[in-house]
PDB file of N, H, CA, C and O in Angstrom:
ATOM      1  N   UNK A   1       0.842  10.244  -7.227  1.00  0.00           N
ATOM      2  CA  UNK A   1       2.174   9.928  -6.737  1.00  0.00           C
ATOM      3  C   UNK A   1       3.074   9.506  -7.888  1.00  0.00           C
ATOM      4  O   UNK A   1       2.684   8.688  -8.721  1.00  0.00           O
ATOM      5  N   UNK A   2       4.188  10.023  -7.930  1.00  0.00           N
ATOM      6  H   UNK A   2       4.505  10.687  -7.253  1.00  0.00           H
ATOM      7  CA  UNK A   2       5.356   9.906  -9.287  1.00  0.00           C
ATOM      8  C   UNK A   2       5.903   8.513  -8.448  1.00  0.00           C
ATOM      9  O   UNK A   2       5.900   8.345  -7.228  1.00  0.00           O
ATOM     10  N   UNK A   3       6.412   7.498  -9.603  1.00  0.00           N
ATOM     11  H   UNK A   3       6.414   7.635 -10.594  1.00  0.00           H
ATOM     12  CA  UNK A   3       6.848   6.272  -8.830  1.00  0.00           C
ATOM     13  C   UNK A   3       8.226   6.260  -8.508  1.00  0.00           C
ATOM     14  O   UNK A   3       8.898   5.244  -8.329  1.00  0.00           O
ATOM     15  N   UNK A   4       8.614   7.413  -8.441  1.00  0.00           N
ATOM     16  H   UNK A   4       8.069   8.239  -8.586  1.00  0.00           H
ATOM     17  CA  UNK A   4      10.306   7.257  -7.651  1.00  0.00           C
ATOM     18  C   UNK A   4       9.687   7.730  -6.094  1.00  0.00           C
ATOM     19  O   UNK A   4      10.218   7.548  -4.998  1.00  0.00           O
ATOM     20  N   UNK A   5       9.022   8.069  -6.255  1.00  0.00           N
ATOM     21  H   UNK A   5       8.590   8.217  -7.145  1.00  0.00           H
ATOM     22  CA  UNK A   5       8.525   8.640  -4.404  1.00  0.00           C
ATOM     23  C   UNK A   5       7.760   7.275  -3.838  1.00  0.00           C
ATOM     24  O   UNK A   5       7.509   7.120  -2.643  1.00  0.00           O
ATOM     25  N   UNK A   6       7.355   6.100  -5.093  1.00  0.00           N
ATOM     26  H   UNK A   6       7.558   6.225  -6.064  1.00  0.00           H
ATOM     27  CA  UNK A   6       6.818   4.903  -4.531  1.00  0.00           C
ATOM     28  C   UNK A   6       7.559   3.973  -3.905  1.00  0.00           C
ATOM     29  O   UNK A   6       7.495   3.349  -2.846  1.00  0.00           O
ATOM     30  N   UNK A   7       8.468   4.060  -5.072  1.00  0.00           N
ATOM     31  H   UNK A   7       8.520   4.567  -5.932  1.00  0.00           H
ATOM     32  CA  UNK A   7       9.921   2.983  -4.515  1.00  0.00           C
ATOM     33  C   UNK A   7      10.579   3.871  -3.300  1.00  0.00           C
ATOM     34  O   UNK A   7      11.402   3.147  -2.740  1.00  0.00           O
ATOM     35  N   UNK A   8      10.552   4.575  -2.963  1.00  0.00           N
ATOM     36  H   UNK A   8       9.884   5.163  -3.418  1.00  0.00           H
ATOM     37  CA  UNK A   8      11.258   4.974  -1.954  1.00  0.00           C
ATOM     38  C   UNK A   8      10.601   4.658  -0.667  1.00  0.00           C
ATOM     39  O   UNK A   8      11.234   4.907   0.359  1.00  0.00           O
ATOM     40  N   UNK A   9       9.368   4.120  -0.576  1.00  0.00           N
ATOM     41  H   UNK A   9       8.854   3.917  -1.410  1.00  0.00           H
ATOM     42  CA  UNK A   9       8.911   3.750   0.560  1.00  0.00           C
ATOM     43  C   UNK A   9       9.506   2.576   0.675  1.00  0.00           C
ATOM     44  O   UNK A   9      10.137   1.854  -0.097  1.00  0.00           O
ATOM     45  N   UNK A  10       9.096   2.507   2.095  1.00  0.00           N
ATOM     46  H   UNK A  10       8.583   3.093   2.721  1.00  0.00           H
ATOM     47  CA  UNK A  10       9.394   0.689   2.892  1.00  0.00           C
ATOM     48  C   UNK A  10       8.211  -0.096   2.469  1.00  0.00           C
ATOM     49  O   UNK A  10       7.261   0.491   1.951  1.00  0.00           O
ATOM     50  N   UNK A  11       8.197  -1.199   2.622  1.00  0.00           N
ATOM     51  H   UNK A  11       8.968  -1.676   3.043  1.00  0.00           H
ATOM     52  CA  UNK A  11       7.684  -2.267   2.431  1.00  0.00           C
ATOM     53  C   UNK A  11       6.343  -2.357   3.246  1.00  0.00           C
ATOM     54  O   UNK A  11       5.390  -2.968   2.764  1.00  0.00           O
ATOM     55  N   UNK A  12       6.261  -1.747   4.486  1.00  0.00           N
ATOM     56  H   UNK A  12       7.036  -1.250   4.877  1.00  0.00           H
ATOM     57  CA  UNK A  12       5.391  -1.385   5.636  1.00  0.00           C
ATOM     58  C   UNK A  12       4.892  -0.052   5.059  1.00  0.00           C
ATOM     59  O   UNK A  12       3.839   0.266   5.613  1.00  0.00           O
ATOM     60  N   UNK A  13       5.125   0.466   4.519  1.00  0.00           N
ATOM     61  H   UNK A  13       5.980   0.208   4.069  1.00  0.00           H
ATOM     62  CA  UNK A  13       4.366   2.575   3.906  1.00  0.00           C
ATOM     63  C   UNK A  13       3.819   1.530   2.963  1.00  0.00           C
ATOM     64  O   UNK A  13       2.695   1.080   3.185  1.00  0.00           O
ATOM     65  N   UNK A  14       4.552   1.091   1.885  1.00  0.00           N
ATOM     66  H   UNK A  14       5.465   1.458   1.705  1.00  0.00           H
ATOM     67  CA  UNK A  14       3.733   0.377   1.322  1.00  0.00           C
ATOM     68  C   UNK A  14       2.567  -0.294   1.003  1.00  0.00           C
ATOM     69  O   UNK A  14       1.800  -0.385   0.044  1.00  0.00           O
ATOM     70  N   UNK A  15       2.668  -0.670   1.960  1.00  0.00           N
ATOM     71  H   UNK A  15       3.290  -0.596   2.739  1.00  0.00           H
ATOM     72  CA  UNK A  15       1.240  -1.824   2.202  1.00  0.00           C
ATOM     73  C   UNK A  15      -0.030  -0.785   2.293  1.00  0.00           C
ATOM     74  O   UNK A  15      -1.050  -0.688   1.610  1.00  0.00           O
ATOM     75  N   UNK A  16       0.651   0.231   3.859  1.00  0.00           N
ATOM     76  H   UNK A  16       1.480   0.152   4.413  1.00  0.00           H
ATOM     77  CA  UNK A  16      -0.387   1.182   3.942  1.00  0.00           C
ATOM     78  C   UNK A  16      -1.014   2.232   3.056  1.00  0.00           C
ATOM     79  O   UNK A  16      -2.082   2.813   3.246  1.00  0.00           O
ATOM     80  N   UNK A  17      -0.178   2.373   2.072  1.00  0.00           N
ATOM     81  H   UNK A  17       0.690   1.901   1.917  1.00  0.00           H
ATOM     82  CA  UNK A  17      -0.034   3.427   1.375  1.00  0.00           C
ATOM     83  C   UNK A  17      -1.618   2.903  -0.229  1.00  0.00           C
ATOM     84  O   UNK A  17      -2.240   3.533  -1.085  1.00  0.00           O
ATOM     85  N   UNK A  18      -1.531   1.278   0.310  1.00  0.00           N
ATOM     86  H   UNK A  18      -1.026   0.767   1.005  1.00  0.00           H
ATOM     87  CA  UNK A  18      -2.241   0.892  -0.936  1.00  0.00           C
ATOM     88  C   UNK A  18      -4.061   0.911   0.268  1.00  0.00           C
ATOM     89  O   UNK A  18      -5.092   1.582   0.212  1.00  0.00           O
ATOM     90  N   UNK A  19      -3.672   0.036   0.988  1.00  0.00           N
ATOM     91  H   UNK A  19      -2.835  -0.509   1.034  1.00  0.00           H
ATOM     92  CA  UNK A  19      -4.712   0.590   1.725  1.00  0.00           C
ATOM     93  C   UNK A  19      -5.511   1.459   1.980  1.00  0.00           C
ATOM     94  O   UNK A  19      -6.706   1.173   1.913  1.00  0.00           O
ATOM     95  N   UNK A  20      -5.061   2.925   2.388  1.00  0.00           N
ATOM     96  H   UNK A  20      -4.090   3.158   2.443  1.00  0.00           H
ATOM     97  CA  UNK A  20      -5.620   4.093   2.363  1.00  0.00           C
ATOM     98  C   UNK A  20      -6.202   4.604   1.352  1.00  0.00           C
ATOM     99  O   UNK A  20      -7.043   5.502   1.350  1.00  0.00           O
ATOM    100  N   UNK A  21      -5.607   3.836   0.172  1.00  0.00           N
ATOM    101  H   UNK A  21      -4.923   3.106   0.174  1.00  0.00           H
ATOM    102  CA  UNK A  21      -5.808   4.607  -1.151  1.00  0.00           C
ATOM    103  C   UNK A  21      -7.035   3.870  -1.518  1.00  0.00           C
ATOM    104  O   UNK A  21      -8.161   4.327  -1.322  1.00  0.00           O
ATOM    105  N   UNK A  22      -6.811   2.784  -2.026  1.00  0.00           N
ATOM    106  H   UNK A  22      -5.896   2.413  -2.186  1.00  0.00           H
ATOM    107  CA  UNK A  22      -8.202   1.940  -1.584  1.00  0.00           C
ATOM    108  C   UNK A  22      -9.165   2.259  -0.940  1.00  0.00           C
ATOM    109  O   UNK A  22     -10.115   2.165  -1.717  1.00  0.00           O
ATOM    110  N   UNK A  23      -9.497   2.569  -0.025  1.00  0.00           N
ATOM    111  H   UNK A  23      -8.726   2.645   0.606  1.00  0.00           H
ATOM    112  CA  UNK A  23     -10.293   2.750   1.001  1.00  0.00           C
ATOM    113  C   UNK A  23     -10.986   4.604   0.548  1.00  0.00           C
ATOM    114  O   UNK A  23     -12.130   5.005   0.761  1.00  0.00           O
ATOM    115  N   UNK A  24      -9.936   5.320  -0.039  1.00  0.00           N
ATOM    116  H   UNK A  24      -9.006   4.994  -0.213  1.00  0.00           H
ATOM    117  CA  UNK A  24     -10.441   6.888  -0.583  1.00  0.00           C
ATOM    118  C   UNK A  24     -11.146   6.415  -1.851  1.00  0.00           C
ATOM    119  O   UNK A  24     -12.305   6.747  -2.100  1.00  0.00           O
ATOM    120  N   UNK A  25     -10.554   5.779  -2.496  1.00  0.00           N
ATOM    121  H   UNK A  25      -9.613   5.509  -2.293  1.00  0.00           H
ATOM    122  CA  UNK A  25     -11.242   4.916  -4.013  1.00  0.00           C
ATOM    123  C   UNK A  25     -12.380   4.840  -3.561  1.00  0.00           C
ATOM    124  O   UNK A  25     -13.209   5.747  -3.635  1.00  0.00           O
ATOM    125  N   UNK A  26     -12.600   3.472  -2.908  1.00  0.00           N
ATOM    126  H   UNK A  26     -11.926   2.735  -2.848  1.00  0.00           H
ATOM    127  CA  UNK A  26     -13.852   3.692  -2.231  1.00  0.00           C
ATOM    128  C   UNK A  26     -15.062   4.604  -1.869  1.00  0.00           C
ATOM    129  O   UNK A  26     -16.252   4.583  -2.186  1.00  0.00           O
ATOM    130  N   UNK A  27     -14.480   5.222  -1.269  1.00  0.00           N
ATOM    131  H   UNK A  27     -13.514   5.239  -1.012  1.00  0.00           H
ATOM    132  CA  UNK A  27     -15.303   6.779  -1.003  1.00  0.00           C
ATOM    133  C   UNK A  27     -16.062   7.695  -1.952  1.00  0.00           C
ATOM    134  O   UNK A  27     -17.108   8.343  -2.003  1.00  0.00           O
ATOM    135  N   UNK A  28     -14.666   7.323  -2.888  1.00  0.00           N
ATOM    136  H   UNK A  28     -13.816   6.797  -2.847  1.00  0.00           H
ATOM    137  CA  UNK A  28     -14.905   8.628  -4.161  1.00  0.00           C
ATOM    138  C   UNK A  28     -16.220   7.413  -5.189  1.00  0.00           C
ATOM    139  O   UNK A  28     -17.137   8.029  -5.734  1.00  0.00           O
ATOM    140  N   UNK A  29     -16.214   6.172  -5.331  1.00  0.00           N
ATOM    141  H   UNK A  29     -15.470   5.672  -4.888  1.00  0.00           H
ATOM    142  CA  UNK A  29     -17.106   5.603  -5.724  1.00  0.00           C
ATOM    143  C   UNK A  29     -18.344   6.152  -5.317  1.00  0.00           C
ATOM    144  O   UNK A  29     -19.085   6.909  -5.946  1.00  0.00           O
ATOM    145  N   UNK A  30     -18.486   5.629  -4.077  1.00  0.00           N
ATOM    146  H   UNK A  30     -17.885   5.014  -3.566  1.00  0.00           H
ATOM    147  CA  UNK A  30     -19.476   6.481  -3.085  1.00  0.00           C
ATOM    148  C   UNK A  30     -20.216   7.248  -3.713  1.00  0.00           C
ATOM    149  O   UNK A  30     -21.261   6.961  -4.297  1.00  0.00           O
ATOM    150  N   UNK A  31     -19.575   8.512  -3.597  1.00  0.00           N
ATOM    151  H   UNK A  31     -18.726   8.745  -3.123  1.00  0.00           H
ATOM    152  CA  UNK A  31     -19.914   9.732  -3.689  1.00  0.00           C
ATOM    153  C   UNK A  31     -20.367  10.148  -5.643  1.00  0.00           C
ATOM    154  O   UNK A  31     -20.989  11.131  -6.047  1.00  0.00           O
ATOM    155  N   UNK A  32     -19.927   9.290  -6.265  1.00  0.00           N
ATOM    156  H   UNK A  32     -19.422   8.491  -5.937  1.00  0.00           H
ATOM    157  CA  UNK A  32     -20.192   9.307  -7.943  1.00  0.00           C
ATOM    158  C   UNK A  32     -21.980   8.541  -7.675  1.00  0.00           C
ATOM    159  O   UNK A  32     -23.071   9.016  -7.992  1.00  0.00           O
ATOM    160  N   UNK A  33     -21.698   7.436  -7.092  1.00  0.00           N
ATOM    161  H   UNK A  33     -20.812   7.050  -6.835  1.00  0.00           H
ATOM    162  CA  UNK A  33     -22.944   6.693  -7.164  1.00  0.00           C
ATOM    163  C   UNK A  33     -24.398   7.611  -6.767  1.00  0.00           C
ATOM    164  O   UNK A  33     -25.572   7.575  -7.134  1.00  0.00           O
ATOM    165  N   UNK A  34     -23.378   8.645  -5.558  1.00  0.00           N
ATOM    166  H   UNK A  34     -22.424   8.674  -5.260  1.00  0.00           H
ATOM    167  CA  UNK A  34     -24.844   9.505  -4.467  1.00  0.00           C
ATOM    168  C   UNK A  34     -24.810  10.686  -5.846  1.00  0.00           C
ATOM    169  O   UNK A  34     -25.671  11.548  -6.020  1.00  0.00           O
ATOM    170  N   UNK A  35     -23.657  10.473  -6.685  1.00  0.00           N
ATOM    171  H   UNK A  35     -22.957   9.772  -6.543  1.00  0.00           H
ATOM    172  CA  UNK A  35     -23.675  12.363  -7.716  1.00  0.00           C
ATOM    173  C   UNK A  35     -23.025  13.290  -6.757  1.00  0.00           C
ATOM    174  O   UNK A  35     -22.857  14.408  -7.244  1.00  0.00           O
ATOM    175  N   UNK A  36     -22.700  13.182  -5.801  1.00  0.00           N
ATOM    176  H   UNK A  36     -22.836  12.274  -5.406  1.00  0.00           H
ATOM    177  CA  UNK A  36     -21.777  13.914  -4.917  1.00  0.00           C
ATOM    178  C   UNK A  36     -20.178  13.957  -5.185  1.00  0.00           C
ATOM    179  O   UNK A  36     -19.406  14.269  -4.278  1.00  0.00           O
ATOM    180  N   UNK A  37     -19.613  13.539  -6.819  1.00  0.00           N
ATOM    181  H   UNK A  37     -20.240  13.286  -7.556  1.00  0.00           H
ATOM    182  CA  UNK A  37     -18.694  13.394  -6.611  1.00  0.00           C
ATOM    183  C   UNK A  37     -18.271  14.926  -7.138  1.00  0.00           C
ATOM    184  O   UNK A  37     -19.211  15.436  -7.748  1.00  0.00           O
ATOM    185  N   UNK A  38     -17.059  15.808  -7.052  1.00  0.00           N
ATOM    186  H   UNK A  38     -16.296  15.394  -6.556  1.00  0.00           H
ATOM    187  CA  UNK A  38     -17.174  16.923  -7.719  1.00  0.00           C
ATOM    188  C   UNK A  38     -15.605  17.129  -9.161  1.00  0.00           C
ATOM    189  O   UNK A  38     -15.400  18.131  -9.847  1.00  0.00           O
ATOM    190  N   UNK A  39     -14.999  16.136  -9.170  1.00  0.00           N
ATOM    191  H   UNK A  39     -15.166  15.323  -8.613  1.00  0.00           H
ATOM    192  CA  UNK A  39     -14.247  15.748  -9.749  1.00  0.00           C
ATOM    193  C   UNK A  39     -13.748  14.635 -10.380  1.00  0.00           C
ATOM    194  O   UNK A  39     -12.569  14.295 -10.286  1.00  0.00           O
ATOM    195  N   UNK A  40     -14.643  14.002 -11.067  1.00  0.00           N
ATOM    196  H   UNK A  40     -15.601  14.278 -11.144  1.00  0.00           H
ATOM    197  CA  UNK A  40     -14.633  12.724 -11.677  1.00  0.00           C
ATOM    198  C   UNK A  40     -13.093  12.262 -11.858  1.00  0.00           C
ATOM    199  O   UNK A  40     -12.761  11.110 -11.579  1.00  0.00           O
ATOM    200  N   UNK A  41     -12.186  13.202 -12.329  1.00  0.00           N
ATOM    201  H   UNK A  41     -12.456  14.138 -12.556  1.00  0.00           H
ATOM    202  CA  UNK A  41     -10.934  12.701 -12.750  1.00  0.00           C
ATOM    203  C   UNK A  41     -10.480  12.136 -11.436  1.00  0.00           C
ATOM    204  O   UNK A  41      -9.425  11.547 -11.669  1.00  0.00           O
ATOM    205  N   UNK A  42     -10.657  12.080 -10.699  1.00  0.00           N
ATOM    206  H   UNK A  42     -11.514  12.558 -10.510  1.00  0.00           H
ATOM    207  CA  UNK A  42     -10.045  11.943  -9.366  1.00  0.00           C
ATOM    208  C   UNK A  42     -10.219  10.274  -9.092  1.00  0.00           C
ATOM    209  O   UNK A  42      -9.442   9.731  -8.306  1.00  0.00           O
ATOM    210  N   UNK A  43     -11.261   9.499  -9.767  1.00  0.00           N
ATOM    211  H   UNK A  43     -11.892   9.940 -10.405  1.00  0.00           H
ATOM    212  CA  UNK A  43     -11.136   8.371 -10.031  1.00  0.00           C
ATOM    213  C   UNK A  43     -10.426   7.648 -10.409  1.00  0.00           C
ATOM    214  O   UNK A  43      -9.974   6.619  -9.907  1.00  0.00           O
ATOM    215  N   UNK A  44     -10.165   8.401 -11.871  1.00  0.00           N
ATOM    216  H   UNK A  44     -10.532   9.237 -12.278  1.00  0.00           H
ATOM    217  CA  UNK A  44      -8.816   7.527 -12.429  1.00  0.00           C
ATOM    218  C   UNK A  44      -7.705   7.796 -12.203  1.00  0.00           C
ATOM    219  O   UNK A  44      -6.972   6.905 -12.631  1.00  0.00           O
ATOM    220  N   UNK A  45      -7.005   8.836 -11.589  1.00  0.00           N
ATOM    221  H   UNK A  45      -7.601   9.560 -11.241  1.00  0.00           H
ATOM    222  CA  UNK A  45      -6.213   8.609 -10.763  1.00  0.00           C
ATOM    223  C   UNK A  45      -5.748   7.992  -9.408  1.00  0.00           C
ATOM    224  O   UNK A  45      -4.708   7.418  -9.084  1.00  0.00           O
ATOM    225  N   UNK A  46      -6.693   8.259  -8.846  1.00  0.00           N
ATOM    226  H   UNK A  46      -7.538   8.725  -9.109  1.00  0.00           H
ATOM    227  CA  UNK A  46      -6.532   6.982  -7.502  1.00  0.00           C
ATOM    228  C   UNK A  46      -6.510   5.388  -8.171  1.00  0.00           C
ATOM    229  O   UNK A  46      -5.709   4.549  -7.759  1.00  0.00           O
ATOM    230  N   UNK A  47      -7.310   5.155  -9.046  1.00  0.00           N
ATOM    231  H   UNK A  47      -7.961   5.836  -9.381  1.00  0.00           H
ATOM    232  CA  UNK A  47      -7.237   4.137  -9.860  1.00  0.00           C
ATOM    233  C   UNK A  47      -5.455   3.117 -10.827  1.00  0.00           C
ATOM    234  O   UNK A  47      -5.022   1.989 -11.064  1.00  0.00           O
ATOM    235  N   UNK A  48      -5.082   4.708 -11.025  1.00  0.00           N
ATOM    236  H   UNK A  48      -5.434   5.624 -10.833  1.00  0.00           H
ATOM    237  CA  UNK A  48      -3.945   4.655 -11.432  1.00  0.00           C
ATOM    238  C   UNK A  48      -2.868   4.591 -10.730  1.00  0.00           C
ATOM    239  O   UNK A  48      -1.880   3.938 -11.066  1.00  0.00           O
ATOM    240  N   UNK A  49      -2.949   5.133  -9.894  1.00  0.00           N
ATOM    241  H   UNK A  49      -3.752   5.663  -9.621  1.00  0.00           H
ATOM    242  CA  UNK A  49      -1.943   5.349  -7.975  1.00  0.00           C
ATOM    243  C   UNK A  49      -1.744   3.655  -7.534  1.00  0.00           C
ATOM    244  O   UNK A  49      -0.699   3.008  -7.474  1.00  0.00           O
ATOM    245  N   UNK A  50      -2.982   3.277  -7.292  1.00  0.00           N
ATOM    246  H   UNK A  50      -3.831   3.803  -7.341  1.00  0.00           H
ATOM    247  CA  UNK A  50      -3.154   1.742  -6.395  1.00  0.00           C
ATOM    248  C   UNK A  50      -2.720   0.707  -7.647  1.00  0.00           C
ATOM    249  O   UNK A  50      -2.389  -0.467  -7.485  1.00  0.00           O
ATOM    250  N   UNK A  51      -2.784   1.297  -8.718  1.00  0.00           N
ATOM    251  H   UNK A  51      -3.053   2.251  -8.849  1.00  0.00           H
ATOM    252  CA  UNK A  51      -1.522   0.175  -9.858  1.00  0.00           C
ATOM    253  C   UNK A  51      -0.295   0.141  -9.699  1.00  0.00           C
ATOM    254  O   UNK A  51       0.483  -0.793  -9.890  1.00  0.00           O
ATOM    255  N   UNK A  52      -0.033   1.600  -9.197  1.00  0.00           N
ATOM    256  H   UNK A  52      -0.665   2.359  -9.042  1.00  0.00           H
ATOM    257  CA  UNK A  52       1.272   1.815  -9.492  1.00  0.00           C
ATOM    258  C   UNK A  52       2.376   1.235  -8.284  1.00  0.00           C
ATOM    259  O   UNK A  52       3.540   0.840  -8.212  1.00  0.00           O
ATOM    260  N   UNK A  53       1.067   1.490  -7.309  1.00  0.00           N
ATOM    261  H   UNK A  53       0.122   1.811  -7.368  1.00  0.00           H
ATOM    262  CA  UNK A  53       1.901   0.751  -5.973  1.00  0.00           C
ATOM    263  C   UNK A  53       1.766  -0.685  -5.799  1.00  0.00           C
ATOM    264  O   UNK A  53       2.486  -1.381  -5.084  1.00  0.00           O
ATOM    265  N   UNK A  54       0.972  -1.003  -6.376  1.00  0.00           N
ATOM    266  H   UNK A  54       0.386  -0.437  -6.957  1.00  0.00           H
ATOM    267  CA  UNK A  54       0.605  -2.915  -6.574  1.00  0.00           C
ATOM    268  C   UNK A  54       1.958  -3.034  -7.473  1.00  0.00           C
ATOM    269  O   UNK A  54       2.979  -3.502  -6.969  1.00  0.00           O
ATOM    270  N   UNK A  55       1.933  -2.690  -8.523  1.00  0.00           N
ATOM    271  H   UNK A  55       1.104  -2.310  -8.933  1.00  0.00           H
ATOM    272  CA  UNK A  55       3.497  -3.107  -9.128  1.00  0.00           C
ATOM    273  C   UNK A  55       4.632  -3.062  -8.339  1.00  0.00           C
ATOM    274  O   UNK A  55       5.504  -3.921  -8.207  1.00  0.00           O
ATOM    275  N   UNK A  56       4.505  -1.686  -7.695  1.00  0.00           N
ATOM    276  H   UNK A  56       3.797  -0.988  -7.802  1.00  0.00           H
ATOM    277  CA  UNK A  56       5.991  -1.802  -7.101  1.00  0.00           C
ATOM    278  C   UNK A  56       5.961  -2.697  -6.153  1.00  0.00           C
ATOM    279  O   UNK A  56       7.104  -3.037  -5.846  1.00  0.00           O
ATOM    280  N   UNK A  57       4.912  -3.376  -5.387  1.00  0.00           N
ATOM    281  H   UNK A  57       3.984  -3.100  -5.637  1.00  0.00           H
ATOM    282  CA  UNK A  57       5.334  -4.261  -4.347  1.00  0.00           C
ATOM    283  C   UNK A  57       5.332  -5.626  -4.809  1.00  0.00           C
ATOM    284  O   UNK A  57       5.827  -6.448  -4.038  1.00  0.00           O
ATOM    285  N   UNK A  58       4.722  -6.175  -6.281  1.00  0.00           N
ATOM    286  H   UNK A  58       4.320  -5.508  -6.907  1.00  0.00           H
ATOM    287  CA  UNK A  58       4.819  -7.071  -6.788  1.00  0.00           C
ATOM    288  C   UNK A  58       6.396  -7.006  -7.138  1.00  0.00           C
ATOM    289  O   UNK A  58       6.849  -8.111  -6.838  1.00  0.00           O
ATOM    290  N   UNK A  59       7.189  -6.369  -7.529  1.00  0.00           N
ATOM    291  H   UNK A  59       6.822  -5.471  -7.772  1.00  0.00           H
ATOM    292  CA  UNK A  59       8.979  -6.167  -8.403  1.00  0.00           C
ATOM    293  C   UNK A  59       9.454  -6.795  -6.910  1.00  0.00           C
ATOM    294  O   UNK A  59       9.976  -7.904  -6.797  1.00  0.00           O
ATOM    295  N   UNK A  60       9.170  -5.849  -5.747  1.00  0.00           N
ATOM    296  H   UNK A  60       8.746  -4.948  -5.839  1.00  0.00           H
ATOM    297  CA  UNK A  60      10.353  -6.397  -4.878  1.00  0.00           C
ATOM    298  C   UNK A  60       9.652  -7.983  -4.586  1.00  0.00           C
ATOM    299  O   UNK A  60      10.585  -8.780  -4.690  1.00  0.00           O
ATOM    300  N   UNK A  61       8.374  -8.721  -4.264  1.00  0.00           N
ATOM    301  H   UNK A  61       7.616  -8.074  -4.179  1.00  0.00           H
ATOM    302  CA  UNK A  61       8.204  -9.888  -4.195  1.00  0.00           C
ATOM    303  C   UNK A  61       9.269 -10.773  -5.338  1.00  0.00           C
ATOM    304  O   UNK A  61       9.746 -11.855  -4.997  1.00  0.00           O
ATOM    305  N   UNK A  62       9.547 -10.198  -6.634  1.00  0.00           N
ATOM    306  H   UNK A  62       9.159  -9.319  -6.911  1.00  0.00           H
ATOM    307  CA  UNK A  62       9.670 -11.166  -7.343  1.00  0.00           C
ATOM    308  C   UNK A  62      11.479 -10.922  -6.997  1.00  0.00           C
ATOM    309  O   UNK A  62      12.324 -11.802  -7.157  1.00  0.00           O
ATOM    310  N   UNK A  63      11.697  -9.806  -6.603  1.00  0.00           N
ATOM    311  H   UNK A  63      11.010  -9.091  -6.473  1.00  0.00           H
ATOM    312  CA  UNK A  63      13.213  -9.782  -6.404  1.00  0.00           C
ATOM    313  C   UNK A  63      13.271 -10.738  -5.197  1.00  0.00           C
ATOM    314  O   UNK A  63      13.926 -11.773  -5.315  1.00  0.00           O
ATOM    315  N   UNK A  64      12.610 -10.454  -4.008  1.00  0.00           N
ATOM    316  H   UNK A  64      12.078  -9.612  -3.912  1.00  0.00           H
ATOM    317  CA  UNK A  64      13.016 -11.332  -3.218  1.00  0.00           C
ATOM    318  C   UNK A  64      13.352 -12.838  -3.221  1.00  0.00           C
ATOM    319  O   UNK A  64      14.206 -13.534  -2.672  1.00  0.00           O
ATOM    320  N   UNK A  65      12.045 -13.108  -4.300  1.00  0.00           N
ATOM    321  H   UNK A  65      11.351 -12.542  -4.745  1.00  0.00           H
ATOM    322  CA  UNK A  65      12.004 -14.545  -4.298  1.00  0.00           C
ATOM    323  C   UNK A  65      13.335 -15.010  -5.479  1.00  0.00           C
ATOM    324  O   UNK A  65      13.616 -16.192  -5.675  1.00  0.00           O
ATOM    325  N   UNK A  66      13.933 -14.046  -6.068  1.00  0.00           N
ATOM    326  H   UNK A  66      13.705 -13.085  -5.909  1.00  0.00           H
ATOM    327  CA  UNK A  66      14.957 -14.463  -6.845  1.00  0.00           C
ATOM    328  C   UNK A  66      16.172 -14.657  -6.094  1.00  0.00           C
ATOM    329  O   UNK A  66      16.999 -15.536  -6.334  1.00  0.00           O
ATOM    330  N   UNK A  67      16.260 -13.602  -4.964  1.00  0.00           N
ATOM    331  H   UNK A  67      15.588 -12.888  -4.769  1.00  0.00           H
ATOM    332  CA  UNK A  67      17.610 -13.629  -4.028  1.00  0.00           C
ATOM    333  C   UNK A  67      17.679 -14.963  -3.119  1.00  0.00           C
ATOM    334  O   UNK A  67      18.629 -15.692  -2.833  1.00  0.00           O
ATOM    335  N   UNK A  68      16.047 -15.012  -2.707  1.00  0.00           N
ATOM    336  H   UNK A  68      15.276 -14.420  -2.940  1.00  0.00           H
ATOM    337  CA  UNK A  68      15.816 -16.634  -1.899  1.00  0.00           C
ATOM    338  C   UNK A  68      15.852 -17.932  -2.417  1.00  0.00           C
ATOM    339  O   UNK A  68      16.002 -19.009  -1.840  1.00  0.00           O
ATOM    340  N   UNK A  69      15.671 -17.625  -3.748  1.00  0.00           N
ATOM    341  H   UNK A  69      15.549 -16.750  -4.217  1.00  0.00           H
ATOM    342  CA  UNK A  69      15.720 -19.112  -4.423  1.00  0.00           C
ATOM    343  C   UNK A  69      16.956 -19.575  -4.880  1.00  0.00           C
ATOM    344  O   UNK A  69      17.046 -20.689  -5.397  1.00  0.00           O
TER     345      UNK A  69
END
């Protein structure tokens, strides 16, 4: 995922969006551990994805808390 298509989610895609991804991370662990995986790179990108969306929801926390304080 390119991070202008990250920021363009809501706050709610968001959340889910880290979730799901997580949860395929998961999987793809899985499947390295059984040797069933068939694309190793596919790690570090999901790896790289669930950073990219942890940042973006960390920026708007810290915006918010700047507009609230």
């Amino acid at each position: 995922m390119d991070i202008k298509d990250i920021r363009k989610l809501s706050d709610e895609d968001l959340k889910k969006k880290i979730i799901s991804t997580k949860e395929e991370l998961f999987t793809k662990r899985m499947q390295q551990a059984n040797g069933t995986l068939e694309k190793p790179k596919e790690l570090y990108t999901l790896r790289k994805t669930v950073a990219k969306l942890k940042t973006v929801q960390r920026e708007r926390e810290i915006e918010e808390a700047r507009n609230n304080g």
